[in-house]
N, C-alpha and C positions, 0 to 999 in steps of 0.2 A: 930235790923233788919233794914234792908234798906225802904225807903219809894218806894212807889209805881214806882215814876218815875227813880229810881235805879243811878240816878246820884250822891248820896254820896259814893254808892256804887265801881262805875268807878272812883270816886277819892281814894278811899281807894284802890284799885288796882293799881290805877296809884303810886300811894305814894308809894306802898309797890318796884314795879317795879323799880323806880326810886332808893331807899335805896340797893337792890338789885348789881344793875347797877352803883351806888356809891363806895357799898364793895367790887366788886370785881378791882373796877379802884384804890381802897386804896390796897389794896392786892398785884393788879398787879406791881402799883408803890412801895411796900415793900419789894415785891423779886429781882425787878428792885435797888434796891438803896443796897439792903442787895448782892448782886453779885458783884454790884460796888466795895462796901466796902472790899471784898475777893479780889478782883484783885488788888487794890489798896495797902492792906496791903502784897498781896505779894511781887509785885514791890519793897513797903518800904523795907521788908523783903531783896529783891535781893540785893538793891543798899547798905543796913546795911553790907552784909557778904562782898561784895567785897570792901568795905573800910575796913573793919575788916583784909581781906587776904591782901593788898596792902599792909595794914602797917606791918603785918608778915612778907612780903615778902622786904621790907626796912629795916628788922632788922639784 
């Protein structure tokens, strides 16, 4: 239980808010880096096929 003057209280709320407020900016920045990564690997993907077709197309 909290003490009378409830101030450990509003820190435990503050804490929790903050953890909260923490996981979804770990979150946010995870979908953010994990979309990167798809774009990224497609790009690689692009530029792999069409050196693949150029040199088809030199033979």
């Amino acid at each position: 239980m909290c003490p009378p003057t409830l101030d450990s209280c509003r820190s435990a709320v503050m804490e929790e808010h903050l953890f909260w407020k923490f996981e979804a900016a770990m979150l946010a920045l995870t979908v953010a880096f994990a979309v990167l990564v798809v774009i990224r690997q497609r790009w690689l993907d692009r530029l792999a096929s069409e050196k693949v077709r150029r040199q088809i197309e030199s033979i």
